[in-house]
C-alpha positions in Angstrom: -19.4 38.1 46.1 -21.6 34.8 46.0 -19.8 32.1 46.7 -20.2 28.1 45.8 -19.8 26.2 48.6 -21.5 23.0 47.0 -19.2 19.9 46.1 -17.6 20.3 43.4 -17.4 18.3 40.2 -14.4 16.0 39.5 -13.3 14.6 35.9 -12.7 10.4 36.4 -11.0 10.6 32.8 -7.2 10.9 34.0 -7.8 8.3 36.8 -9.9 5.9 34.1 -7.3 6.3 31.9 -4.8 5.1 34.4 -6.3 1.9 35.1 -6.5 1.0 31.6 -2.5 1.2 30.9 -2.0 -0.6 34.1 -4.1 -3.5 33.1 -2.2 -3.0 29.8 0.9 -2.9 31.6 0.1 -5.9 33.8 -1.3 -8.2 31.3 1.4 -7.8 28.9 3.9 -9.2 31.7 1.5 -12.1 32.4 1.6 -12.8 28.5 5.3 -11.7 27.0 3.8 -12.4 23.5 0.9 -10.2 23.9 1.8 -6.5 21.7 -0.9 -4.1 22.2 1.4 -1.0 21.1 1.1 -1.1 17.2 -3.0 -0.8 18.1 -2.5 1.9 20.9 -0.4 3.6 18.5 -2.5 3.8 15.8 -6.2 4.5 17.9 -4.8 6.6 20.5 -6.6 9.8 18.9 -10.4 8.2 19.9 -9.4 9.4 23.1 -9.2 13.3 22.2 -12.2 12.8 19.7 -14.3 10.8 22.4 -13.5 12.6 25.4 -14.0 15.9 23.2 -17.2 14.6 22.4 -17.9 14.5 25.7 -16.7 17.8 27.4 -18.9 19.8 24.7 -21.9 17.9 26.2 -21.0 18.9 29.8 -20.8 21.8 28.6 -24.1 22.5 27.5 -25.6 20.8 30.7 -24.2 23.4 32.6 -24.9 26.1 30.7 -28.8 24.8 30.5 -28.9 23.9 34.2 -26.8 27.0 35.3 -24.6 24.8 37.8 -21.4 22.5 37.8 -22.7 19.4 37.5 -20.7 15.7 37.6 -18.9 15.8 34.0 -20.9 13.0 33.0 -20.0 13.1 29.0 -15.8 13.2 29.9 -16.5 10.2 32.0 -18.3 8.2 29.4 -16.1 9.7 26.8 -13.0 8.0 28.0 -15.4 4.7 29.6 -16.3 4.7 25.4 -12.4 4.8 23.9 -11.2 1.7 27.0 -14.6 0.1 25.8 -13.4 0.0 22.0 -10.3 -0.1 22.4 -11.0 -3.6 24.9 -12.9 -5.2 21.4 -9.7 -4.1 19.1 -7.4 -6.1 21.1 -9.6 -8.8 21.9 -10.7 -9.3 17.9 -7.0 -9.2 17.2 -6.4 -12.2 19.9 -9.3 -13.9 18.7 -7.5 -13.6 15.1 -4.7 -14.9 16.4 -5.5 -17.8 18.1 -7.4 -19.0 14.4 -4.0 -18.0 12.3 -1.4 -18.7 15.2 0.6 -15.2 14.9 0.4 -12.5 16.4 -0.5 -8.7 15.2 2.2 -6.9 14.1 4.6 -10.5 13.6 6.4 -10.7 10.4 6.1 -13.8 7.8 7.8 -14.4 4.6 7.7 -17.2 1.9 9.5 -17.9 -1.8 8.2 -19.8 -4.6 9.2 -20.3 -8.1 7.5 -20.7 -11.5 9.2 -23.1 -14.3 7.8 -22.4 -17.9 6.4 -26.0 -18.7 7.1 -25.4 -22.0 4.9 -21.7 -22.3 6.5 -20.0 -25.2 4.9 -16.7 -23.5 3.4 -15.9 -20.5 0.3 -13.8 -19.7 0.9 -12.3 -15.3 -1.6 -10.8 -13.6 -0.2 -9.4 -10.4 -3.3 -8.0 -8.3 -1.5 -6.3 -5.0 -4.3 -4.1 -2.5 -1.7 -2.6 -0.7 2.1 -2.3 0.0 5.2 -2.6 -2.3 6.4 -3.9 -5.8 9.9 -4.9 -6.4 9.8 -6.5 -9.9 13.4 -6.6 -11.5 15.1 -9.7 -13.8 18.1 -12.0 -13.2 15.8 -15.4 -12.2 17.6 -18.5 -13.4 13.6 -20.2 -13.3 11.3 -18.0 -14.9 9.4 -16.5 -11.7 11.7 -16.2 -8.0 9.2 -14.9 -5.7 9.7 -13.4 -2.2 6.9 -12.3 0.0 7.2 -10.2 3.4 3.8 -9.9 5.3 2.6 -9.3 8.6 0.0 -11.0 10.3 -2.6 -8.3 8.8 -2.0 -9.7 5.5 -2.8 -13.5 3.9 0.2 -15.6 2.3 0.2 -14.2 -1.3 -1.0 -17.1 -4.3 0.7 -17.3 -7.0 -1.0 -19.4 -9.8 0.2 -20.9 -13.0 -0.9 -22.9 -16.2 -0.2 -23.5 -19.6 -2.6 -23.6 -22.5 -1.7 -23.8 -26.0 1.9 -22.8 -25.2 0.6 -19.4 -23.4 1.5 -19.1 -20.0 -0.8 -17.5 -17.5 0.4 -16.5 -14.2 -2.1 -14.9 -11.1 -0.5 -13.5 -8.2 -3.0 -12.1 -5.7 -3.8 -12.2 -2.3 -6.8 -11.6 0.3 -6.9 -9.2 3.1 -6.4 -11.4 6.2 -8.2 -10.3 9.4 -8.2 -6.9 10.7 -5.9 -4.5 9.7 -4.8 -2.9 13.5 -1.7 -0.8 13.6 1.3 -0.9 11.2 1.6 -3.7 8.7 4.0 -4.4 6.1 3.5 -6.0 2.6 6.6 -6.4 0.6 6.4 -8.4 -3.0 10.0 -9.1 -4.8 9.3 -10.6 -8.0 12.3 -11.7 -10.5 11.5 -12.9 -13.9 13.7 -14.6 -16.7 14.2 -13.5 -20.1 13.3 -16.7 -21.2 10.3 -16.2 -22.9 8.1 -12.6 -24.1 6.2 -11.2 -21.2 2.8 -9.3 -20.7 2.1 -7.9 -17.6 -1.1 -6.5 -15.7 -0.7 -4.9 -12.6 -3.1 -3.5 -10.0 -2.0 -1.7 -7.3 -4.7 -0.2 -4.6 -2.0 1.9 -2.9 1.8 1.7 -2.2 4.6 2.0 -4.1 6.2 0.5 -7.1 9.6 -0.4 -8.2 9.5 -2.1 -11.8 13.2 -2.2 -13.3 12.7 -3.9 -16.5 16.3 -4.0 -17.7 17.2 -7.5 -19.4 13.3 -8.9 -19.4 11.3 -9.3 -23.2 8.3 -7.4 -21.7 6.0 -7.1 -24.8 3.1 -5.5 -23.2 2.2 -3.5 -19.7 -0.9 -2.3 -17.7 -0.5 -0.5 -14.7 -2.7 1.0 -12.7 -1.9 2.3 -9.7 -4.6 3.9 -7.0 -2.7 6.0 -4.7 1.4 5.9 -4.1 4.4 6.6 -6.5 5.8 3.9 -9.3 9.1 4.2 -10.6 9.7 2.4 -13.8 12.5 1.9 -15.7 12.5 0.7 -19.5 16.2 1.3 -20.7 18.2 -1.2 -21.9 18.3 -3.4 -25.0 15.2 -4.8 -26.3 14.4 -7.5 -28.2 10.6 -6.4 -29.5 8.0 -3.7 -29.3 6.6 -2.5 -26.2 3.5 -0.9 -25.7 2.9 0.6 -21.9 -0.3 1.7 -20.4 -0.2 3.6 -17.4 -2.9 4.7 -15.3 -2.4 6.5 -11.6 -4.8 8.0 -9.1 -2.9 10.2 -6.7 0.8 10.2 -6.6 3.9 10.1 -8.8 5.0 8.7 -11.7 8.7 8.3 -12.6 9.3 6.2 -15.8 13.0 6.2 -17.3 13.5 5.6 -21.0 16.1 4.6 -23.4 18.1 6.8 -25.3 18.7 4.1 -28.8 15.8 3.0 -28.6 13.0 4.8 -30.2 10.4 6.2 -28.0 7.0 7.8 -28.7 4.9 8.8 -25.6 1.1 10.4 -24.8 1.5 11.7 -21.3 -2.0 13.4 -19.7 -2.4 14.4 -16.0 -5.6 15.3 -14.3 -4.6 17.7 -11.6 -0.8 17.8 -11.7 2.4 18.1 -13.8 4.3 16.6 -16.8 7.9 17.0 -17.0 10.2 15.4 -19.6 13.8 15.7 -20.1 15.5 14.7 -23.4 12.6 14.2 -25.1 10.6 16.5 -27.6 7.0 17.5 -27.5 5.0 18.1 -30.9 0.6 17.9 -30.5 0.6 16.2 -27.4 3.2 13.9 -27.8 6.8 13.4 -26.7 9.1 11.5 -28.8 13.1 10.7 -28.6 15.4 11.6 -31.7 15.5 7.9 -32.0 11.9 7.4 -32.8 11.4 6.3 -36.3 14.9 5.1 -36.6 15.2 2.1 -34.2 14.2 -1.3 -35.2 11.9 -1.5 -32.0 9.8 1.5 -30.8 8.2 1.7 -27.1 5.1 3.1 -26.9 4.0 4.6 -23.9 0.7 6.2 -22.6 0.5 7.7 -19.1 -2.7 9.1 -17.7 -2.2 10.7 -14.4 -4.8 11.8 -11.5 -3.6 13.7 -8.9 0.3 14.2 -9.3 3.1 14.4 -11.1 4.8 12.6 -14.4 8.3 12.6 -15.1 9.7 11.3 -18.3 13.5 11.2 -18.0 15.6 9.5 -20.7 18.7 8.5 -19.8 21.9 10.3 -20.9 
């Protein structure tokens, strides 16, 4: 039987790998505020895709030179992810040392809106990522409460008057890079003081939009990826017409049962389910429809996902 009596080849991954959480280990005690876990948590796979990477080139050096050889593609593999992984935490220090928080640190803020005399107001809520709370109850016309972490800029919120009209912009700007968990939280409460339209765009997250006890005269939502649960029951003191448009996700919208209610509902690749309401060509209407002296009117155009209309009993 032939034997091998050359050296044989030895992987530096698990001792490389070592060294790197040490230095983790050891830097984090010289700097207490220093939190390099929500990154590790979140890029820890480079090292199977890397190293992987590597290992299937070894392996075809052996198999073309017909010998063990040093496992040079492991080595670098691993060399590769401490490399990276080195300019993730470094570009989140470098961020900051410019905003003065730290990656994965919490921030919040409030702000209110008066009217100044708007007999109706026009918002514009623009929100990439994260999640909607919009209910009523505000004694000024807009409460606001924002819950961000350091991934995330301090939310604007915007208003003028023109003419009486009110227009309101909330929005906000990705701030830095986006490394390991983050958390975006918007509460808005409005007053029923004057009639409200509403435009919201939501790149992904969810939504929570209880409407109960606001005038909202008008709605636009479109929603990218998530779930949105909207509730429109309750008394009402003019029309409403509702445009809903979602990407992939669910839809949940609950509806009056005295008020009259006439819906379109579509999905692309999903479901539409409706309880207490009755479907004649392509539409769905309550047995109050026709008969109330305000109607809602509601289209939903789904993507990916599921619609449920659910009336309340």
């Amino acid at each position: 039987m032939p034997r091998n009596d050359g050296p044989q080849s030895v992987s530096l991954v698990f001792p490389i790998l070592l060294i790197a959480v040490g230095c983790l280990f050891l830097y984090a005690n010289w700097k207490p505020a220093f939190h390099p876990w929500p990154i590790i948590k979140t890029y820890w796979p480079l090292i199977l895709i890397f190293v992987g990477l590597g290992k299937m080139w070894d392996a075809t050096r052996r198999s073309a030179a017909g010998s063990s050889q040093f496992p040079v593609g492991s080595t670098v593999g691993i060399l590769a992810f401490v490399v990276i992984l080195v300019l993730l935490l470094w570009n989140g220090r470098h961020y900051i040392r410019a905003h003065g928080e730290w990656s994965g640190g919490s921030s919040h803020s409030t702000e209110t809106v008066d009217l100044q005399g708007a007999k109706s107001v026009h918002a514009s809520i623009d929100m990439d990522a994260g999640r909607l709370d919009i209910a009523g109850g505000a004694t000024h016309f807009l409460e606001s409460d924002f819950s961000f972490t350091g991934n995330w800029e301090q939310p604007r919120v915007e208003y003028h008057v023109t003419n009486d009209a009110g227009d309101l912009r909330i929005s906000q700007e990705g701030g830095g890079p986006r490394l390991g968990h983050s958390d975006n939280t918007w509460r808005l409460n409005f007053s029923d003081a004057a009639p409200l339209e509403l435009t919201i765009n939501m790149g992904a997250g969810q939504g929570n939009l209880r409407f109960r006890g606001l005038d909202v005269t008008r709605l636009q939502l479109h929603l990218g990826a998530g779930e949105v649960n909207l509730d429109l029951t309750g008394p009402r003191k003019s029309d409403l017409t509702a445009d809903i448009e979602g990407g992939v996700g669910q839809a949940t919208i609950r509806l009056p049962k005295d008020i009259g209610v006439i819906a379109n509902a579509s999905g692309g690749i999903g479901s539409i389910r409706a309880h207490g309401l009755q479907e004649e060509d392509g539409r769905y209407t309550n047995a109050a429809f026709g008969k109330s002296p305000v109607t809602i009117h509601l289209k939903v155009q789904g993507g990916i996902g599921q619609i449920n209309l659910d009336q309340e009993l």
